[in-house]
Every structure is written in C-alpha cells, then in structure tokens.
Kinemage of the C-alpha trace (Angstrom):
@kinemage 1
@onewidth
@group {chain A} dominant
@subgroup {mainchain}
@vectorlist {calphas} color= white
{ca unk a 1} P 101.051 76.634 94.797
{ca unk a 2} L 100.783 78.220 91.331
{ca unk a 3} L 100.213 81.951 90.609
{ca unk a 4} L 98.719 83.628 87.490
{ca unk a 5} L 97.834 87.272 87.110
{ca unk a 6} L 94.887 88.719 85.106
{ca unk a 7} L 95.494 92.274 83.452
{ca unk a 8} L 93.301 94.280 81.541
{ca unk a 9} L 91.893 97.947 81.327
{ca unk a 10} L 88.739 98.581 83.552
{ca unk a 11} L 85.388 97.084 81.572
{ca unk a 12} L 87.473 94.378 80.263
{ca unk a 13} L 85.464 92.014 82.057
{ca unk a 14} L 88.173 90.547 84.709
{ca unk a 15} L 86.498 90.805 87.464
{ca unk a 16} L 83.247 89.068 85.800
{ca unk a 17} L 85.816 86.150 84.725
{ca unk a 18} L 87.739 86.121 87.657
{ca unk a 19} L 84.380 84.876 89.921
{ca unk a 20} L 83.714 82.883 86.753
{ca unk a 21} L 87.180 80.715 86.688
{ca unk a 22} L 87.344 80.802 90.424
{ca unk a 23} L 83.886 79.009 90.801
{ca unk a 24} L 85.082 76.603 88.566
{ca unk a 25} L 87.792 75.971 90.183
{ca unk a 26} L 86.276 75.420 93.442
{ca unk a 27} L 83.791 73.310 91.851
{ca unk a 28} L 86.892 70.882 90.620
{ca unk a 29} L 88.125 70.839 94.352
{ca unk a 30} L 90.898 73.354 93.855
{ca unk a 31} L 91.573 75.566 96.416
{ca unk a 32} L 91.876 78.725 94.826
{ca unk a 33} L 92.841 82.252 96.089
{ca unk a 34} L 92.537 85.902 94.832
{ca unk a 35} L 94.465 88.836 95.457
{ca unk a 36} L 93.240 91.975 94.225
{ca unk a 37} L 94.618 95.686 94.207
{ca unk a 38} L 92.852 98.633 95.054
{ca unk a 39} L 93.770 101.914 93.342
{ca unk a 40} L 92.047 104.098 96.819
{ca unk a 41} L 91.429 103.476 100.421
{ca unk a 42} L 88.927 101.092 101.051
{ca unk a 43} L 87.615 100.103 104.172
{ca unk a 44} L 86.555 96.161 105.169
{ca unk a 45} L 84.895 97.139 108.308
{ca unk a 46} L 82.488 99.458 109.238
{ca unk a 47} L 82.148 103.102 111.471
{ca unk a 48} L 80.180 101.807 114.647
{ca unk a 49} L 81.733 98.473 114.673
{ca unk a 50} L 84.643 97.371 117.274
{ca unk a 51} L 86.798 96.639 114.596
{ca unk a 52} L 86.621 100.012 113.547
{ca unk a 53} L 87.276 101.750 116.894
{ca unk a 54} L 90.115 99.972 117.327
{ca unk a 55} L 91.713 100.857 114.224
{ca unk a 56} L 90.707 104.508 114.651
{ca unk a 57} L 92.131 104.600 117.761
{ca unk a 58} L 95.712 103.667 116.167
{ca unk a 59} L 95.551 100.337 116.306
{ca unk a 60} L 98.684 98.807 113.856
{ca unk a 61} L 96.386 95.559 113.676
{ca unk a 62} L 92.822 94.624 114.382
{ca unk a 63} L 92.281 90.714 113.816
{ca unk a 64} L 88.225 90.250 113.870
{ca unk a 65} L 87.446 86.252 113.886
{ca unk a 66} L 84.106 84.036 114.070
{ca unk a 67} L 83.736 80.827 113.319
{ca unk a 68} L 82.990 81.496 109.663
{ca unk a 69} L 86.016 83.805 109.121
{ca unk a 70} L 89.053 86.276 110.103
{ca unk a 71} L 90.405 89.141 108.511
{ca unk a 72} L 93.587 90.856 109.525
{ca unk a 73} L 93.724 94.538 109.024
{ca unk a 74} L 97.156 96.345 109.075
{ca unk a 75} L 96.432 99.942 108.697
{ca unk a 76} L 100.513 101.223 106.864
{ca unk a 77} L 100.184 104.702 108.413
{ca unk a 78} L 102.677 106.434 106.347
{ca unk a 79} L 104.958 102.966 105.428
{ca unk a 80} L 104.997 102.035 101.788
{ca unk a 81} L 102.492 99.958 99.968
{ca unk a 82} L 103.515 96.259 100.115
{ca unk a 83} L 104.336 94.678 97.285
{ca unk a 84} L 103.145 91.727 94.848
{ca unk a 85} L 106.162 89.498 96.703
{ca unk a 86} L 105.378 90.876 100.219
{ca unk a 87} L 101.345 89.620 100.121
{ca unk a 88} L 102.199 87.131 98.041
{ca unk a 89} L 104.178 85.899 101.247
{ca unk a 90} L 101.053 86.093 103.345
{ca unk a 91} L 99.049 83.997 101.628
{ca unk a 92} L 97.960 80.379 103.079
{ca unk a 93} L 99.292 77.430 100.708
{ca unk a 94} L 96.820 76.911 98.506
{ca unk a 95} L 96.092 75.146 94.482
{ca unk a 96} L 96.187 78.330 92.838
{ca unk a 97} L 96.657 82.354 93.601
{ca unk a 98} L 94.869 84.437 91.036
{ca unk a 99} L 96.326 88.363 90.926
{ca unk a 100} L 93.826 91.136 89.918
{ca unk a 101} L 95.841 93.964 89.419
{ca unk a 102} L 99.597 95.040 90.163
{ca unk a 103} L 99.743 94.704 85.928
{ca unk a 104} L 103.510 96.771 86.169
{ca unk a 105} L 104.555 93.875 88.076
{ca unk a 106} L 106.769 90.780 86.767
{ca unk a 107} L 104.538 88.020 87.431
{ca unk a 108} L 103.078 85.512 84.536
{ca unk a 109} L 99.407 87.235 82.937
{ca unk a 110} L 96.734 86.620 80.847
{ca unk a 111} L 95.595 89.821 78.864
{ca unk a 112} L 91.602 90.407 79.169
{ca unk a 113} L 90.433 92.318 76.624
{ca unk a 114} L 86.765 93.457 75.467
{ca unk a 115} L 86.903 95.561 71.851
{ca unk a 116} L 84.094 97.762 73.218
{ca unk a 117} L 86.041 99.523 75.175
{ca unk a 118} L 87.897 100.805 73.102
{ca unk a 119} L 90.961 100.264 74.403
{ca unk a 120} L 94.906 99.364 73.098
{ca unk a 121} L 96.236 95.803 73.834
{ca unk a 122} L 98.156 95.217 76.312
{ca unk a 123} L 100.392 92.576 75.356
{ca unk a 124} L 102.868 94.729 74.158
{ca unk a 125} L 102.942 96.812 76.931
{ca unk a 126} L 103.289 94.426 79.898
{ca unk a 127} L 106.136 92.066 80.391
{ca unk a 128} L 104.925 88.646 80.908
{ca unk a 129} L 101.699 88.176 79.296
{ca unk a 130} L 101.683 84.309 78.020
{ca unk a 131} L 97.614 84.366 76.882
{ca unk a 132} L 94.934 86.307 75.760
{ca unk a 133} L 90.851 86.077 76.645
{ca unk a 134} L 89.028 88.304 74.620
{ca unk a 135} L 86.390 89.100 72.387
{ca unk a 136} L 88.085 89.688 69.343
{ca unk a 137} L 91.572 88.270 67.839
{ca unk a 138} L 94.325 90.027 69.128
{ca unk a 139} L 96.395 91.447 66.109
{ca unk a 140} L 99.984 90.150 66.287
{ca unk a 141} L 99.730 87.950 69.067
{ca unk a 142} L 101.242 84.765 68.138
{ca unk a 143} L 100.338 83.125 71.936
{ca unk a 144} L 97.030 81.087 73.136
{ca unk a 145} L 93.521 82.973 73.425
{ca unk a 146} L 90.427 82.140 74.392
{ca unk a 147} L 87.146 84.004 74.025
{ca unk a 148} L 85.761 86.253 76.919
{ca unk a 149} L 82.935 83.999 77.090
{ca unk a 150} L 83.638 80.686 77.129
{ca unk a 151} L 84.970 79.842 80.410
{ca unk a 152} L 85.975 76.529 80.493
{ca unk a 153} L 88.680 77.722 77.650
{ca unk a 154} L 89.509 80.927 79.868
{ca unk a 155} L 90.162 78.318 82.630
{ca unk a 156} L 92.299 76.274 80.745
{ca unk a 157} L 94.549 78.939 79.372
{ca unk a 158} L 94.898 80.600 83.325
{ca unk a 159} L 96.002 77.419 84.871
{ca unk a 160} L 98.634 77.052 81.502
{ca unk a 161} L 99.991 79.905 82.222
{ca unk a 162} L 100.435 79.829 85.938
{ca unk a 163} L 103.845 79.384 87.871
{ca unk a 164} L 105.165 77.929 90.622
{ca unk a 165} L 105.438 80.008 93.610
{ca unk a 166} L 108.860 79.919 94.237
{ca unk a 167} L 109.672 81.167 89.899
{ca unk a 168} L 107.314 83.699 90.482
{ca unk a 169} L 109.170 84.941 94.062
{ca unk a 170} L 112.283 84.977 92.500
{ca unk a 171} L 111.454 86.745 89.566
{ca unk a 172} L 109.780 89.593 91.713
{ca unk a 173} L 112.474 89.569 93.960
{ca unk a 174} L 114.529 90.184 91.186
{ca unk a 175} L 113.016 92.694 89.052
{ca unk a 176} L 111.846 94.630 92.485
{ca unk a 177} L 109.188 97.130 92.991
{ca unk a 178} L 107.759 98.591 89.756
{ca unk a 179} L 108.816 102.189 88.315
{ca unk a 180} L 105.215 103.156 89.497
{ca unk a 181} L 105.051 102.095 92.796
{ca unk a 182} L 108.537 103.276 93.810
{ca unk a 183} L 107.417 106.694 92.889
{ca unk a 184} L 104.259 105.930 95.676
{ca unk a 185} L 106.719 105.019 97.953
C-alpha cells in the first residue's frame, strides 16, 4: 500500500485529475483509494432517512450497509479532528491511497497548479512536494512535472512519488499534528 497526496489551491484542477488518475488506475486493475478533507460539516446521509435519525438522536456511530456498499459515520461531538495518520489507519489495504487535502501535513505531494488562477506555487511552501502537474513551468523547480492535461504523464509522476505506508506512518507519527490543526483542536 502506497500513499501520495495531491495539493494545490482551489481551481487548480485536483479534483478534475484526481477522478482522472483514479479511473486510470482502476482501469489498470489497481485498487485505488481516496481520502479527501473537508474544510465544513458535510453530511453523507440525508434528514428523513434512518441513518439520519439515528445520528440525531446521539448516536456515536451509524453503520448503513446494502449489498452495494457501507459507510461508517462517527459523528466527533466535541473530540478533535482525526488526523492524516489516524484515517490513514482506517483504510482497507489497498494498491494505492490518494490524499486530497491535509496539504500542512508531512506526507509525499504532487503540487497542482493552473496559472489562471492566479495563484503562488506551492512548492516552496509545503514540505514534501516531489512533482509538479501544471499548466505552465514552475519557476525554480528543479523536480519532475507533467502538464495538467495529459494524464497518463500526471499518472506516472503520482505513482513516482508515492510511499510505502509504513514511511509515510512514521513520518506523520513523527512530525505530529500540523501547527493548524492543533490550533482546531
């Protein structure tokens, strides 16, 4: 099991790449999962569904299974916000684990960057960021890139620059929670 983050400001186009590499991926016979961070609440289920009683109600956990899924919800009522390590921990073994989001964290990256934005690099910025995707050259990067749209390249570079597991654990472990999120905590 491998892990590889992908960082970039909002509009980069990470989320459009992401689905991109992943179907790929799956297409090569890789099992591939995704872990994405929310900066709000969200909600997976729905007012006027059991599910959603329950976890109204107080619920800690509400597990909701069929025979084409499950999803575990753990409401944190008050605790802090897990981090990258914790849900990292959760997942089912699997080929690879691709991380949207928790950028302050110390796992291995690959910048995505679209000029339009208007945006700095972040390369600088954010420890552990081995490759660029982007739509222009990145000025004073001396690592791999790949442009935003050729995906096969993109795909490539990601599974280059992911880690083992058990490096990326330890390094986490390590370095602890982020500046940033020990201030949510």
């Amino acid at each position: 099991m491998k892990v590889i983050g992908l960082a970039g400001w909002s509009g980069a186009g990470k989320t459009t790449l992401l689905v991109r590499i992943v179907a790929l991926l799956a297409a090569r016979g890789l099992e591939v999962a995704t872990l994405k961070h929310a900066h709000h609440a969200f909600d997976i289920d729905q007012p006027g569904k059991d599910s959603h009683a329950h976890r109204a109600a107080g619920a800690h956990q509400v597990l909701v299974a069929s025979a084409h899924r499950y999803a575990l919800i753990r409401e944190l009522r008050g605790a802090p916000e897990p981090t990258l390590a914790d849900l990292l921990r959760k997942l089912s073994p699997c080929d690879l684990v691709i991380v949207e989001g928790f950028k302050s964290y110390a796992h291995p990256k690959v910048e995505i960057h679209r000029s339009a934005n208007g945006k700095p690099w972040l390369f600088g910025e954010l420890s552990h960021v081995s490759a660029i995707v982007a739509d222009a050259p990145a000025p004073g990067f001396s690592g791999p890139a790949a442009d935003l749209d050729d995906v096969e390249a993109a795909t490539a570079l990601v599974l280059a620059a992911a880690e083992p597991l058990s490096e990326v654990l330890a390094r986490l472990d390590a370095a602890g929670r982020p500046e940033r999120q020990r201030q949510k905590s």
